[in-house]
N, C-alpha and C positions, 0 to 999 in steps of 0.2 A: 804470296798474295791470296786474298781471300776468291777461290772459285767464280768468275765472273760467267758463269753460262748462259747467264741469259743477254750475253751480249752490251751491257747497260754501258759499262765504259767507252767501247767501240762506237756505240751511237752519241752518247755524249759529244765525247770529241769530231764528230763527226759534223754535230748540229752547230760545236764551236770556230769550225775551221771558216768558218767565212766570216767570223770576227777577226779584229784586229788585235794586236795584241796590247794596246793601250785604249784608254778613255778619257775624256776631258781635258787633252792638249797631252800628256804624259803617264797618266796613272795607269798603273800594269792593270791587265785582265785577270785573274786570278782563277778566271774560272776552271782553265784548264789542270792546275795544281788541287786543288779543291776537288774536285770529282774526281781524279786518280785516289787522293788518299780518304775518301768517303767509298768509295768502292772497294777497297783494299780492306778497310777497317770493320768491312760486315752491313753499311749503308749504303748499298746499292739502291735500294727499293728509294732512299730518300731524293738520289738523283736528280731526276729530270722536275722534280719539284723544287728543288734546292734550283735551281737551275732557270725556274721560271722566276723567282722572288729575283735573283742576278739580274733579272735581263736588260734591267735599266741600266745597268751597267756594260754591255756589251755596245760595242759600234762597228760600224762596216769596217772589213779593210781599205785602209787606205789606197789610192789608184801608183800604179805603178810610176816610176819616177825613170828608170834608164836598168838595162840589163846587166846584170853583173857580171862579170867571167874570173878566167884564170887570170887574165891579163892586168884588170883594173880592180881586183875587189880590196887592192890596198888603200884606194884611196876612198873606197865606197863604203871601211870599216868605220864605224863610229858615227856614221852621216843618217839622226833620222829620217831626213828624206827618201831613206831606201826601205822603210819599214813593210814592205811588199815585195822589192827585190830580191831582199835576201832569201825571203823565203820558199820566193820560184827557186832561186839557185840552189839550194839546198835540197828541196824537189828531184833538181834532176840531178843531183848527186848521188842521192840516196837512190834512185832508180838503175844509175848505172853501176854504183858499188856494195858491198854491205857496209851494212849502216857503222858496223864497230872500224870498218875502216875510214870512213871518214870523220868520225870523230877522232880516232887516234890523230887527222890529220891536223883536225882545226882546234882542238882543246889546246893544243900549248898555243895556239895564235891568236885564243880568246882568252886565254889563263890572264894576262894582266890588266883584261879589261874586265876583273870580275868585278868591280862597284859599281859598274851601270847598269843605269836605269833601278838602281836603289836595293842590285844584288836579286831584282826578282830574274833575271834571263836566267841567271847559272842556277837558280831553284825549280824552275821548269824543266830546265835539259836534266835536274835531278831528277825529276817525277816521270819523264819522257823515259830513261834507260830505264830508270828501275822497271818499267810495266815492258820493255824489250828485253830485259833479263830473267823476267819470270820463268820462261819457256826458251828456252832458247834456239832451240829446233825450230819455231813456228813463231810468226808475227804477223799482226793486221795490216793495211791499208792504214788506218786511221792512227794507227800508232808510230810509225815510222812516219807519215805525215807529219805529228804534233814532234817528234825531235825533228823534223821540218822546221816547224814554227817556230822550236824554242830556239834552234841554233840561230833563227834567223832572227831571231829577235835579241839576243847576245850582240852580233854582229853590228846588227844596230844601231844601239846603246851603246856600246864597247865605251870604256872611257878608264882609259889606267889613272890612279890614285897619283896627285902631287907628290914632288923627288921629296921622300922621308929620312929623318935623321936617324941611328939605333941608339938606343937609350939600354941600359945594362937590364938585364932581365931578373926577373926573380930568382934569389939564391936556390931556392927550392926547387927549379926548375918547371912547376906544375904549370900546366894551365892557368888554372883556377887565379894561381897569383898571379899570372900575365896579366890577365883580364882585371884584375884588381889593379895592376899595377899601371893600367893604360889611363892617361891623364884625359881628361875630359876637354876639349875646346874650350876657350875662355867663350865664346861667345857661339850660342846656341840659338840663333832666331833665324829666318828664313828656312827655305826647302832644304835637302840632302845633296842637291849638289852644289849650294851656297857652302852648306855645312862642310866637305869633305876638300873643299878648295881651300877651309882652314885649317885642314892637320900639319902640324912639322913633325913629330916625330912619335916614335913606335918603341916600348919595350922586346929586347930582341927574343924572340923564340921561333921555335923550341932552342934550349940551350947548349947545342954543341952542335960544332959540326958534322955532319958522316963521314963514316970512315971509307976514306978510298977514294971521296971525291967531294971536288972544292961547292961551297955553299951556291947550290939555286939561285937565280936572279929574281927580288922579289918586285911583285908587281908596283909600280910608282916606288920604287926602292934603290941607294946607289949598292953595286955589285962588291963593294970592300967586303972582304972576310970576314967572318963573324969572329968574338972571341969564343977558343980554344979553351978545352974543360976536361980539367983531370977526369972526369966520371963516365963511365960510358953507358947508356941503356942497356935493356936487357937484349932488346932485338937489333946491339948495334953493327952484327956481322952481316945485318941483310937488310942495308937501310931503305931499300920499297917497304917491308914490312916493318919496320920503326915506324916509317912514314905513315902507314895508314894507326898503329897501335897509338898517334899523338893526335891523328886527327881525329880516332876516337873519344879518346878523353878533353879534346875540344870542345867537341859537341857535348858533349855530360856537362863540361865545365859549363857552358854559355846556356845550355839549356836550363840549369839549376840558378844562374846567376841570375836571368828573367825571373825567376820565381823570387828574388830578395832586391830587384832593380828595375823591373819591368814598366814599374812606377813611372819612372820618367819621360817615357813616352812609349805607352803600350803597344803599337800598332809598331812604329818603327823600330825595335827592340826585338823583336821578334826576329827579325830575319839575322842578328847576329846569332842566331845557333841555328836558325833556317837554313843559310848561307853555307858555315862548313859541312851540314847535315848532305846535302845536296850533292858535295864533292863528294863524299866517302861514299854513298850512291854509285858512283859513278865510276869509282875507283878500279872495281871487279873488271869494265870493261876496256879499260885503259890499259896501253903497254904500263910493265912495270918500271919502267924509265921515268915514267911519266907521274909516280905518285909523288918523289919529295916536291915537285915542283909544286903541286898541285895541294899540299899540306901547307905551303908556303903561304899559296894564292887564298887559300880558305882563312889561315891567318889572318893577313891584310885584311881580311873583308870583314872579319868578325871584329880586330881591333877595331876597323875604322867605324864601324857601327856604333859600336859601344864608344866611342871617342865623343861622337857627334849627338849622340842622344842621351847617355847614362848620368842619372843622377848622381851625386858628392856622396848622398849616405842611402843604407840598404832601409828596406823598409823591415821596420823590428818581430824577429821572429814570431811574436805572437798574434798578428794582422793578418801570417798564412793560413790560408786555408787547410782545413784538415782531411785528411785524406784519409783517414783512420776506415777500414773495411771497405776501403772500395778498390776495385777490381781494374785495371786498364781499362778493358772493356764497357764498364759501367762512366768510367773516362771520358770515353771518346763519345758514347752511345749521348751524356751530358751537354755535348761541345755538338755534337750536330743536330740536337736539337736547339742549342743556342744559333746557329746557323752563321756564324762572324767569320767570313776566310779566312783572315789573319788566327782566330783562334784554333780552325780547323788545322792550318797547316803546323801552329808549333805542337798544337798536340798530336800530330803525326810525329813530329822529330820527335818531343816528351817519349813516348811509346818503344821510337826505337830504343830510348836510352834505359826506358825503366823495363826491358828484359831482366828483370834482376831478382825481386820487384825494385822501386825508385822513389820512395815518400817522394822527394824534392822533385826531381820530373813530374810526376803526377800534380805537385803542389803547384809548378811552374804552366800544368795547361789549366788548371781550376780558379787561377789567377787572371790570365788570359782572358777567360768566361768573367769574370768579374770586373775586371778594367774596362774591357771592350765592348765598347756598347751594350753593358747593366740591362740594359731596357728590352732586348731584344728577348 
């Protein structure tokens, strides 16, 4: 992460914590994702200005609704009414434990509710570790807070994907053609969670099983066996690290796809490569038991995105934007002057993927800036 010394992230989320983390009956707050990866990216100074153009967008937290505990929080998971709840209770978890410990506890009991609240919870509790993993020796008040907010804001929203059927996967095994291969909703009108009450079924990946032990339970998913595949990966004797080497090429896939699909609905499209971006984040501080499930979950939530938003045909390679001489940096420097969260945050994922460099990444945030409110 880029040297924050002058404190600017710390106060940020500081001045965010007494927002809620929705607006206008549901719409996430963004702001706390957004000022992690503008801090991080060398825009720090743009901050608290970025920050004041938001504020229309911010609202009180909501008042408290009943106290969570050990005893009842099964029945208080997925209830917005507790959108305050949770995140006292999380509070005082995180005070009495380290924080890698209780996420180790509550990640597989949030893993199948990753589509709620439209996949923005599990992209905050992405933005929330990575600024706890920087240093690991040392952490703020304000940052073990905001994995406060986001866990509690998962919690939620929680809401596992409708039982899906598996459809055969791409011969190829890639990503890239899972993602192709995911069939669109016949009927694409209403909000995201009209939209994800119409999935039936899912091309299955990744395409084999691991070796050593029976397939994950995927989230809104039945637990039948996947089909069996003469082929094995390269990392298939140490399937944590398979796990994360598939949710890498996830995120590449999905984040390049937005750059030829984005089209179809620029804002909501986004979060399919936001979404597994955020898992693989997160990954480092999770036991390693905990990754294939967690490539599973990232799946689910990228297909269903792309299910429910993506258009029938790409937009024809010469409509991309060119990327010819410019720099990440010059990238992202582009994108927070256009000031759009949604643009901010995929060009944070873009970024992680084009360590490479990544024409297509880069051409997938310069798109972004152009779809997304032009006018800005």
């Amino acid at each position: 992460m880029t040297d924050d010394t002058s404190g600017t992230l710390d106060e940020a989320l500081e001045r965010l914590h007494a927002s809620g983390p929705e607006h206008e009956g549901w719409l996430s707050n963004h702001a706390p994702m957004a000022v992690e990866a503008l801090v991080r990216h060398g825009q720090g100074r743009t901050v608290h200005r970025w920050l004041d153009r938001y504020r229309d967008k911010l609202e009180e937290m909501p008042g408290p609704y009943a106290r969570i505990t050990e005893e009842n929080w099964h029945e208080a998971l997925g209830d917005p009414r507790r959108l305050a709840d949770w995140p006292a209770y999380f509070d005082r978890e995180l005070a009495d434990r380290p924080w890698r410990d209780v996420l180790a506890v509550w990640w597989p009991r949030l893993l199948p509710g990753i589509a709620g609240g439209a996949t923005h919870p599990v992209i905050r509790v992405g933005h929330a570790v990575r600024t706890l993993l920087d240093d690991p020796g040392t952490t703020t008040a304000p940052r073990t807070a905001e994995l406060a907010h986001a866990l509690g804001y998962w919690a939620a929203r929680h809401a596992p994907l409708p039982p899906l059927r598996q459809q055969p996967g791409p011969v190829s095994g890639a990503a890239a053609d899972a993602l192709a291969a995911v069939e669109p909703v016949a009927d694409q009108s209403g909000g995201i969670r009209a939209r994800l009450a119409r999935l039936t079924a899912f091309p299955t990946w990744p395409p084999a099983p691991r070796p050593g032990q029976p397939p994950a339970p995927r989230p809104g998913r039945p637990t039948a066996p996947r089909p069996t595949s003469r082929t094995t990966a390269p990392d298939a004797a140490d399937p944590p690290e398979e796990a994360r080497r598939r949710l890498t090429e996830l995120v590449r896939a999905a984040t390049h796809r937005y750059a030829t699909h984005g089209h179809g609905e620029p804002v909501m499209l986004v979060h399919a490569a936001t979404a597994p971006n955020a898992v693989l984040r997160v990954l480092p501080a999770l036991p390693r038991e905990l990754w294939a499930p967690s490539l599973d979950a990232a799946w689910a939530a990228s297909a269903a995105v792309t299910a429910v938003y993506a258009p029938r045909e790409p937009l024809p390679a010469d409509r991309l934007p060119s990327t010819a001489g410019v720099t990440p940096e010059e990238v992202f420097a582009r994108v927070a002057a256009h000031g759009d969260e949604h643009a901010i945050k995929l060009t944070d994922t873009a970024l992680d993927v084009a360590q490479g460099p990544d024409a297509m990444a880069l051409a997938a945030a310069l798109h972004a800036c152009a779809m997304i409110d032009p006018a800005l």
